[in-house]
N, C-alpha and C positions, 0 to 999 in steps of 0.2 A: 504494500500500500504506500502511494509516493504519499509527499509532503499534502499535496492538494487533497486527497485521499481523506487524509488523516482530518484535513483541517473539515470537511466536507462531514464527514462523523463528531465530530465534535458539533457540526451546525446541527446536526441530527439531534446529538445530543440532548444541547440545551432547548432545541426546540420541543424536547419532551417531557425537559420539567419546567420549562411554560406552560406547556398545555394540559398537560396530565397529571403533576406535579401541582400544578398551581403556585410554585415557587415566587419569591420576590425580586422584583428584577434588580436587585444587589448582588442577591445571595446567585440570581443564576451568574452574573458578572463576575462576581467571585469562581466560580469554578469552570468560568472561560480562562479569566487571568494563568490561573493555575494550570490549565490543559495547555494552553499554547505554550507555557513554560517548558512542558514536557513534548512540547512538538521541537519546539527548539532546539531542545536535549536529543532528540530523533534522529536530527539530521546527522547526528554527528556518532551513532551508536553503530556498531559494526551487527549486530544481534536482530533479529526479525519480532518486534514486539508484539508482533498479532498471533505468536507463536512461544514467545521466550519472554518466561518474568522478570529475567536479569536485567534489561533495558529500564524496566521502573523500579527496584529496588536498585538499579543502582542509580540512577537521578536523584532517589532519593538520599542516598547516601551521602553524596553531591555537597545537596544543603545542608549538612552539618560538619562539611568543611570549612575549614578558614580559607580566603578574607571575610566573607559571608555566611556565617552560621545562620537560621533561620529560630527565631523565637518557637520552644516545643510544641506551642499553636498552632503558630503556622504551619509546621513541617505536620504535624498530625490533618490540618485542615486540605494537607495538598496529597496526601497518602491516601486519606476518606475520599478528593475528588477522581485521583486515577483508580482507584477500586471499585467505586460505582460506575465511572465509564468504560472500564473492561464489561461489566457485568451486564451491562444497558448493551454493547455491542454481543455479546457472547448469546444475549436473549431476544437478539434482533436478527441471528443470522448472519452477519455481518463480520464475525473470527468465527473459526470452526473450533478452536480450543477454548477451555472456561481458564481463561489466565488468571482473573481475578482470586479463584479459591488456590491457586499455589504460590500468590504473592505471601512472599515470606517475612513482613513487617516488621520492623521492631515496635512494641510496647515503651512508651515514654511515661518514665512517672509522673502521677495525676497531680496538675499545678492549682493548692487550693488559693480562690480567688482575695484581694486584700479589704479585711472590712477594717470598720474604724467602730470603737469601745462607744459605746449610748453615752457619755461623758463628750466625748469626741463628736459625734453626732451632734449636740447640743452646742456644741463652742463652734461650729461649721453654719449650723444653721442662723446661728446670731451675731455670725460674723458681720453681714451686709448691713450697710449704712439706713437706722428706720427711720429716719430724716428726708431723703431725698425717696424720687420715684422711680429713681433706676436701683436703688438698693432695696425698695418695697417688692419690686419685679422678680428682684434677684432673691428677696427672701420667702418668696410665693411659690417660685421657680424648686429652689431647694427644698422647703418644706413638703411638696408633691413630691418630685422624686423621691423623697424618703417615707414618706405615707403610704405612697401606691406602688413601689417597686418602679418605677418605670424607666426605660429605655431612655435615654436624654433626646432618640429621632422622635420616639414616643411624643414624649411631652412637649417637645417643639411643632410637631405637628396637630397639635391639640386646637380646633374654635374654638372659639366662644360657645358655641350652641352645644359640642360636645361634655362641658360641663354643670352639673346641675348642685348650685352650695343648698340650695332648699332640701333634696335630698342628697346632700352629700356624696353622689355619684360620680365617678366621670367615665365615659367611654371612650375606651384604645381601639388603636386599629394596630396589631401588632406586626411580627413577623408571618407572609404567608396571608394578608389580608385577613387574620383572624381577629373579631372583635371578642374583646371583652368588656365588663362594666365592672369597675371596681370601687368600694367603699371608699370614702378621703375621711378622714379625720377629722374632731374638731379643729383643733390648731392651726394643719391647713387649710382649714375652709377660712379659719379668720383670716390668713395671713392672705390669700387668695381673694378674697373679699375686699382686702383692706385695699391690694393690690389695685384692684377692677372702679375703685372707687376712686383714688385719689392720684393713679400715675399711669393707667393706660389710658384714660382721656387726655392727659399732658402730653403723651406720645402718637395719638392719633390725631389730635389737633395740631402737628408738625410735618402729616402728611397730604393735608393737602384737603384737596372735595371727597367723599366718600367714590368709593369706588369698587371694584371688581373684588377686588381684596378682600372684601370684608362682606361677603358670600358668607353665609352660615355663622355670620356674627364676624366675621376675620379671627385673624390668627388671635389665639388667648396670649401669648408671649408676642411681644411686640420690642422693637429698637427704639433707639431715643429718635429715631426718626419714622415710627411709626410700621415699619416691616417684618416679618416674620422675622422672629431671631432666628440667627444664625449658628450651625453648632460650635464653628469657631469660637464665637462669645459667649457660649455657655461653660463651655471648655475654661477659656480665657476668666471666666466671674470664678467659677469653683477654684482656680488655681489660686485668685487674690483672696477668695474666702480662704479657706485651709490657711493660707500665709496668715491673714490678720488673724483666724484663730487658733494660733499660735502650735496647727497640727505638721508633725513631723512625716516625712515620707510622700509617696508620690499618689494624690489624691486626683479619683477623676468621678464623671457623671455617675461611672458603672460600680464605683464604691460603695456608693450610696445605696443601690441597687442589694447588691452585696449584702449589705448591712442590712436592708431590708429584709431581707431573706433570712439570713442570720440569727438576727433578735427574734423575728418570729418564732425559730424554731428553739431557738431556745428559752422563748415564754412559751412551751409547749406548743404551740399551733400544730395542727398533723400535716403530714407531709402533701399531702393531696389538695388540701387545699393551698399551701405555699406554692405548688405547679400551678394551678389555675391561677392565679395569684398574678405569679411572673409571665404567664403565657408560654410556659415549656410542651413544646408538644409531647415531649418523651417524659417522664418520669425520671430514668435515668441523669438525667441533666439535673433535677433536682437534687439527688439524693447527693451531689457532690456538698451539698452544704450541708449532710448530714456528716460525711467526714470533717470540715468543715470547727462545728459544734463540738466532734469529742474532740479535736486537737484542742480548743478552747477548756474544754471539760477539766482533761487531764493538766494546762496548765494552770487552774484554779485550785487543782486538786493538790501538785507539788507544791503552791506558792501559799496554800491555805492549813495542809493538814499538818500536824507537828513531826510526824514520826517518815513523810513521805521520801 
């Protein structure tokens, strides 16, 4: 199978989990990126890969050489794409041999994700300046992510009309166009409240005549010039929070997330519901925060019991 070939199967590909899949058009981009990577790698392999596993375990091997090692993420995110598209071709007729089940992988140990102590949470979220209207945003912004779990595209992507503080509701549209409606808290419904009251009129009155924007109420997170925020500047506010509240280490949207998840499980919540929650479609994805919990367990255990 020449270059063209190959690339022609991969358009097969993705155009299967667009349509059958239902997949998000991120996530199929993402495992475009990664296949033409290994097309790349193709041109240059002596071994017939529609026949021989060696050609992808050893690409992958590849990326965890120097000068470029790949975060064990990524290198696991680009292993799960060439395994599924052997498999997608092996069950399309398309290779005559099931390559995918003699790709010989390695196992990366499982990286748990970084949360921050409910102490830390608390010095983050009261970070932002409750003075001005871009730190009301910012601390409306942050109090959500950490009430609802959410994605930081999530909550940028949020209307107005998406949220309801009368019943305390908000509805996501997650990964996979899947909705959910999730509880908000008291706290954030004030701060969100307070938000919608006193600093996104200051922000939408710098944009100009109403307009197309502001469809379905416009974007709930808004710029000082009246635009859907951007995740750069979401990014860019969590970094100057963490700093002003005086938290160590490298803090992002997804910590929060984290942490959400986290606290819940270890205020008891059942696991089932923390999936629905985050919008995992697997279970499995959840339970990582159940390892998670006992590393926390155990070091409350050594740092608490006397004899430990």
């Amino acid at each position: 199978m020449t270059r063209s070939e190959f690339d022609g199967a991969v358009a097969q590909y993705l155009h299967f989990l667009r349509v059958e899949r239902g997949l998000a058009g991120a996530t199929i981009a993402a495992y475009g990126n990664d296949l033409n990577g290994f097309g790349r790698y193709l041109a240059r392999a002596p071994r017939d890969w529609r026949t021989d596993a060696r050609p992808a375990t050893d690409y992958l091997a590849s990326l965890s050489r120097p000068p470029r090692v790949l975060r064990p993420s990524s290198h696991r995110r680009k292993a799960a794409a060439i395994r599924a598209f052997y498999r997608f071709l092996f069950a399309e007729g398309l290779i005559e041999r099931d390559v995918a089940s003699r790709l010989d992988l390695p196992r990366w140990a499982r990286v748990l994700p970084d949360t921050l102590a409910v102490e830390d949470v608390e010095a983050l979220l009261e970070a932002p300046d409750g003075n001005s209207p871009a730190g009301l945003r910012d601390r409306a912004l942050l109090e959500l992510l950490y009430a609802c779990g959410l994605r930081v595209s999530e909550a940028l992507n949020l209307d107005l009309d998406d949220i309801s503080l009368e019943d305390a509701v908000v509805r996501v549209i997650g990964k996979g166009d899947r909705e959910r409606r999730l509880p908000v808290g008291d706290v954030a419904v004030a701060a969100v409240r307070r938000y919608l009251e006193e600093a996104r009129p200051v922000f939408l009155a710098k944009a100009g005549p109403l307009d197309a924007r502001l469809t379905r109420g416009g974007p709930l997170f808004v710029s000082q010039r009246g635009r859907r925020l951007s995740r750069m500047a979401a990014w860019r506010m969590i970094r100057n929070a963490a700093l002003v509240g005086g938290l160590r280490g490298h803090v992002t949207p997804h910590t929060l997330r984290h942490s959400f998840a986290t606290h819940l499980l270890e205020g008891g919540a059942d696991l089932r519901v923390v999936q629905e929650l985050l919008g995992h479609a697997s279970i499995t994805t959840t339970q990582l925060y159940t390892h998670l919990t006992g590393e926390r367990i155990k070091q409350v255990y050594a740092r608490a019991h006397p004899r430990a």
